[in-house]
Residue frames as qw, qx, qy, qz and C-alpha x, y, z in Angstrom:
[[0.088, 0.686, 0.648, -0.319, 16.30, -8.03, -15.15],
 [0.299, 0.537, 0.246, 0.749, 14.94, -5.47, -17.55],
 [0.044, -0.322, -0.381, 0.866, 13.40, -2.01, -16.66],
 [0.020, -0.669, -0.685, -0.289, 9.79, -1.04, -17.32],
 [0.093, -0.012, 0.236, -0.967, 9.22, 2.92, -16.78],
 [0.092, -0.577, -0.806, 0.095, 5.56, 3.47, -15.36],
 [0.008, -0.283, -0.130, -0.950, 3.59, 6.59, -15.88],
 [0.239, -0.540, -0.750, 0.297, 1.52, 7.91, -13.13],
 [0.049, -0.682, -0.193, -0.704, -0.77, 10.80, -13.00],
 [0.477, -0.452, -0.654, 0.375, -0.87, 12.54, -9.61],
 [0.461, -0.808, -0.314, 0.188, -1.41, 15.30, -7.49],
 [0.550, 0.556, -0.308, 0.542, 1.64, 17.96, -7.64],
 [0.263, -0.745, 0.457, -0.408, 1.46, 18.90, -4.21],
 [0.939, -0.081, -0.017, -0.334, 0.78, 15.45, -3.39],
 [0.719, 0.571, -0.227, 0.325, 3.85, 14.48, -5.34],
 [0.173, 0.775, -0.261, 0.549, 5.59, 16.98, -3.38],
 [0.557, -0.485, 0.424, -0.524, 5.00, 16.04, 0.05],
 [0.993, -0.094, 0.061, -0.046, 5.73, 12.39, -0.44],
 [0.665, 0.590, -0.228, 0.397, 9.40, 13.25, -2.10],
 [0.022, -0.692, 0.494, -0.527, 9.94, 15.46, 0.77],
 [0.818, -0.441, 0.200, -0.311, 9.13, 12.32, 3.32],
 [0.924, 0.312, -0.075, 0.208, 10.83, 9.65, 0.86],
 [0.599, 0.617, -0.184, 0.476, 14.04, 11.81, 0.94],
 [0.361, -0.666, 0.389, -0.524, 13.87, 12.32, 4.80],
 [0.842, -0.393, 0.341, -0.142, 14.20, 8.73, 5.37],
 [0.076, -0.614, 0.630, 0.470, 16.99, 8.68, 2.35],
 [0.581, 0.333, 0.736, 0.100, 14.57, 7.31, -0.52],
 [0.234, 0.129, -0.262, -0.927, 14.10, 8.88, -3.78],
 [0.767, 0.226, 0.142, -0.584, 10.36, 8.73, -5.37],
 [0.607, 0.321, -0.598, -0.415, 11.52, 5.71, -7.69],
 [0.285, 0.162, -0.876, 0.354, 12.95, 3.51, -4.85],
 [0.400, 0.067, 0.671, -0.620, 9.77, 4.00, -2.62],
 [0.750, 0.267, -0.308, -0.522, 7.31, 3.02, -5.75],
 [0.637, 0.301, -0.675, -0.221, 9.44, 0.22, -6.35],
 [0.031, -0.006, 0.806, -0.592, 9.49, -0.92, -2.44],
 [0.538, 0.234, 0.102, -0.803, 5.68, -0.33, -2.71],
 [0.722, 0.335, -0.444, -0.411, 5.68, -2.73, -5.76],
 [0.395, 0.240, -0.866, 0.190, 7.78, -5.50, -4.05],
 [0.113, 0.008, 0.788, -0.605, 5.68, -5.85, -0.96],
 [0.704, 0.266, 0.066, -0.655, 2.55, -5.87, -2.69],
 [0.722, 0.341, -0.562, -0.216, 3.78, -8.99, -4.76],
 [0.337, 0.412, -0.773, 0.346, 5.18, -10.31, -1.38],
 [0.428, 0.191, 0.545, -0.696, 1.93, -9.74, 0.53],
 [0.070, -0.363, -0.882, -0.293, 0.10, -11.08, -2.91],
 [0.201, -0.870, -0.427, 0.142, -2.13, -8.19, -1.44],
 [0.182, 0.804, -0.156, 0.545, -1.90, -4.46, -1.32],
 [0.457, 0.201, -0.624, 0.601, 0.95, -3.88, 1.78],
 [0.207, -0.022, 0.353, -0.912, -1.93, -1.91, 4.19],
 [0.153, 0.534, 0.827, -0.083, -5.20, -2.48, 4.99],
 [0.062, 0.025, -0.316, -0.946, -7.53, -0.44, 3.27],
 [0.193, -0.501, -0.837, 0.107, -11.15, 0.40, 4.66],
 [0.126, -0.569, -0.023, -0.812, -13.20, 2.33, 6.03],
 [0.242, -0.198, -0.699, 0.643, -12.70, 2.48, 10.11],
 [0.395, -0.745, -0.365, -0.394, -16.38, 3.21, 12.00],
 [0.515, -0.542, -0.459, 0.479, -14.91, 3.48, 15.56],
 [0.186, -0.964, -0.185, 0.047, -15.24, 7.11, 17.17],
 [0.284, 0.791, -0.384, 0.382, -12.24, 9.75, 17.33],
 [0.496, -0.594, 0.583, -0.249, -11.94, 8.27, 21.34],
 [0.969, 0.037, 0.230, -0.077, -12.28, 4.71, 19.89],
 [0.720, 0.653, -0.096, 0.215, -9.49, 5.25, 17.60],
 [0.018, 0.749, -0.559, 0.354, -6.93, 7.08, 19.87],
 [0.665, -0.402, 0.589, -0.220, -7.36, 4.16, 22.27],
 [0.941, 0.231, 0.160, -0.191, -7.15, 1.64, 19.91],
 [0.553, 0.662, -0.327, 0.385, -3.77, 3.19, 18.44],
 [0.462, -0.659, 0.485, -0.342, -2.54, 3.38, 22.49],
 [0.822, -0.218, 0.417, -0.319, -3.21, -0.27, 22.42],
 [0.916, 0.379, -0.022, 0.132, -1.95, -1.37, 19.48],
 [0.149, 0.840, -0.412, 0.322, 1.35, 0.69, 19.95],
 [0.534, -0.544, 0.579, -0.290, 1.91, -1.40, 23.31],
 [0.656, 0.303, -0.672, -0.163, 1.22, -4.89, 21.41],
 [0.723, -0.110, -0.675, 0.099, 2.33, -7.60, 23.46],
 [0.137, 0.177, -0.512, 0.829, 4.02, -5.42, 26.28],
 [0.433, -0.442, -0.250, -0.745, 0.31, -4.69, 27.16],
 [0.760, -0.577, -0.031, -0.296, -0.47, -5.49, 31.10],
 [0.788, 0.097, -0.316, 0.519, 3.29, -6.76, 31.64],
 [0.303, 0.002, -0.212, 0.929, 4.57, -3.07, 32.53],
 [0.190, -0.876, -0.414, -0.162, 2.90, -0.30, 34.39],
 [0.243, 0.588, -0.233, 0.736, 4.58, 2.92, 35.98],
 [0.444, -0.254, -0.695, 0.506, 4.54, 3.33, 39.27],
 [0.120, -0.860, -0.488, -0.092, 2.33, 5.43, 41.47],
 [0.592, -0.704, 0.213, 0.330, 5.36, 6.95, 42.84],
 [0.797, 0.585, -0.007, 0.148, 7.20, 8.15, 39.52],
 [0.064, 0.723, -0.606, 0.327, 10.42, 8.93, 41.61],
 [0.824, -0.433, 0.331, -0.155, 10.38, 5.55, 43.67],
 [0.899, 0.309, 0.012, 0.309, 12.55, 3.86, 41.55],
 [0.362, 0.800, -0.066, 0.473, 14.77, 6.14, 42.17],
 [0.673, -0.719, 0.152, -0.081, 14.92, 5.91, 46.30],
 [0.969, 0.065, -0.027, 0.236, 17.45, 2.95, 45.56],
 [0.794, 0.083, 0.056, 0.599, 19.93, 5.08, 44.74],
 [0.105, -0.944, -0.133, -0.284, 19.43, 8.60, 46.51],
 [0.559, -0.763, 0.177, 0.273, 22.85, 8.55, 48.45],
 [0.650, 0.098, 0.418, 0.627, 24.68, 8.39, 45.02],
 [0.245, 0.761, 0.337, 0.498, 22.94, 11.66, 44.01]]
């Protein structure tokens, strides 16, 4: 496989503040591009959705609540009693 160099105009803070993410999850800037580039060709689509979201600031927080849970959703619930779970095993404590 050859190498093709790509020239991109951007932002410098921009720039900046993606390096410093990239390099917190132990990417440099070339490796996330090129991870960028591979899922787009793997998705045949860009890797994200890309829109413009109408729902309200409350619509949104709930929506991200909900999506976060996924399947788990109505399966689990906390008790009313957030120490009851705990009774079980109050003569060990």
């Amino acid at each position: 496989m050859s190498n093709a160099n790509i020239n991109v105009r951007t932002d410098a803070e921009l720039k900046m503040q993606a390096k410093m993410i990239f390099e917190s999850i132990g990417l440099d800037l070339s490796t996330a591009v090129n991870l960028f580039l591979k899922q787009t060709v793997k998705a045949n689509n860009l890797p994200f959705i890309v829109g413009i979201s109408y729902a309200s600031p409350e619509e949104k927080t709930t929506q991200k609540r909900v999506s976060r849970r996924g399947v788990w959703k109505d399966k689990y619930s906390l008790p009313k009693d957030f120490d009851a779970p705990l009774d079980d095993f109050k003569e060990y404590m």
